[in-house]
C-alpha positions as CSV (number, residue, x, y, z in Angstrom):
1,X,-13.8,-8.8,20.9
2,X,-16.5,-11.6,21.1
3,X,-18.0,-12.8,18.0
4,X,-21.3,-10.8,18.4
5,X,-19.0,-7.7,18.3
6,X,-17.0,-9.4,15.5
7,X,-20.0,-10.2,13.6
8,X,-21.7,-6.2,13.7
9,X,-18.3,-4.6,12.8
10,X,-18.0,-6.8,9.9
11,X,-21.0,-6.1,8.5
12,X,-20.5,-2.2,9.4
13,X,-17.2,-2.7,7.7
14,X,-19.2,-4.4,4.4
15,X,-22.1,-1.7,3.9
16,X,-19.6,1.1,4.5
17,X,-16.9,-0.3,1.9
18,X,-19.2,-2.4,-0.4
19,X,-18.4,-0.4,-3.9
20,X,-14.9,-0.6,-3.5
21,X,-14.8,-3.9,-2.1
22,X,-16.7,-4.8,-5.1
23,X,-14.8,-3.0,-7.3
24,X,-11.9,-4.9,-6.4
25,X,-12.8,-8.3,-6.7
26,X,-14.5,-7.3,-10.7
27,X,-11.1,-5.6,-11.8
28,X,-9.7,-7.4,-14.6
29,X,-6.5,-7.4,-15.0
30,X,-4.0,-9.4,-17.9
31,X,-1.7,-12.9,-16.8
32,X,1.7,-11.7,-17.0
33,X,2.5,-15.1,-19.0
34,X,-0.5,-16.3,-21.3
35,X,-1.6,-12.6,-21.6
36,X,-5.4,-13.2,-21.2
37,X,-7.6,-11.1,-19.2
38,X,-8.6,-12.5,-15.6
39,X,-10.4,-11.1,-12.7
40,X,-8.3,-10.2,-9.9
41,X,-9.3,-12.3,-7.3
42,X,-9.2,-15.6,-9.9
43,X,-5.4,-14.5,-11.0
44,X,-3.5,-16.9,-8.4
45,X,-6.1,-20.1,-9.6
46,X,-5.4,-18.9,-13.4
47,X,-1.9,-19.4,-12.8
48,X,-2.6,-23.2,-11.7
49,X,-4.8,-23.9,-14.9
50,X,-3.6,-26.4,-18.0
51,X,-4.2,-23.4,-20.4
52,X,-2.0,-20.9,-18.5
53,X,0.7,-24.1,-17.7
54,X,0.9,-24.4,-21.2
55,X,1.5,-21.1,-21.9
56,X,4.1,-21.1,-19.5
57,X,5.8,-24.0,-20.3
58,X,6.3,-22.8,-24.4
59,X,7.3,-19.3,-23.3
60,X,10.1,-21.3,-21.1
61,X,11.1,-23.7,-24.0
62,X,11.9,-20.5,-26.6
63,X,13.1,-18.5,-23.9
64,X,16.2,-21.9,-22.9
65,X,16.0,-22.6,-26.9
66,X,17.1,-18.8,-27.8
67,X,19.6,-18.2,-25.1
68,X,21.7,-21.6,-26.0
69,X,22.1,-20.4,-29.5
C-alpha cells in the first residue's frame, strides 16, 4: 500500500469509527494507586507524575512498615 492508499483508508477508517474512537480517548477511568480520576489515554503519563509518585511511594512505605510488624 503506497501512502496515497495509506492516507484515504485512514481517513475512511476515522469518519467511520470517529464516536468510538472518541469515546475512548474521553473515558475516565481511576489510578489504581493514588485513586484519582484520569482519562484513559493520559493514565500511563499519570503514573510518571510527582503527585501519583508520591502516592505511590507512602502506599509502599505502610504497606513494608505493616508487614514487618
Amino acid at each position: 500500500m503506497n501512502s496515497e492508499d495509506r492516507k484515504q483508508y485512514n481517513k475512511n477508517y476515522y469518519e467511520n469509527n470517529k464516536n468510538t474512537i472518541l469515546e475512548k480517548l474521553t473515558k475516565k477511568v481511576n489510578c489504581q494507586f493514588c485513586n484519582r480520576q484520569v482519562s484513559s489515554c493520559n493514565l500511563n503519563k499519570h503514573y510518571t507524575l510527582s503527585i501519583c509518585q508520591r502516592t505511590q511511594s507512602k502506599n509502599k512505605f505502610i504497606l513494608e512498615r505493616t508487614n514487618n510488624i
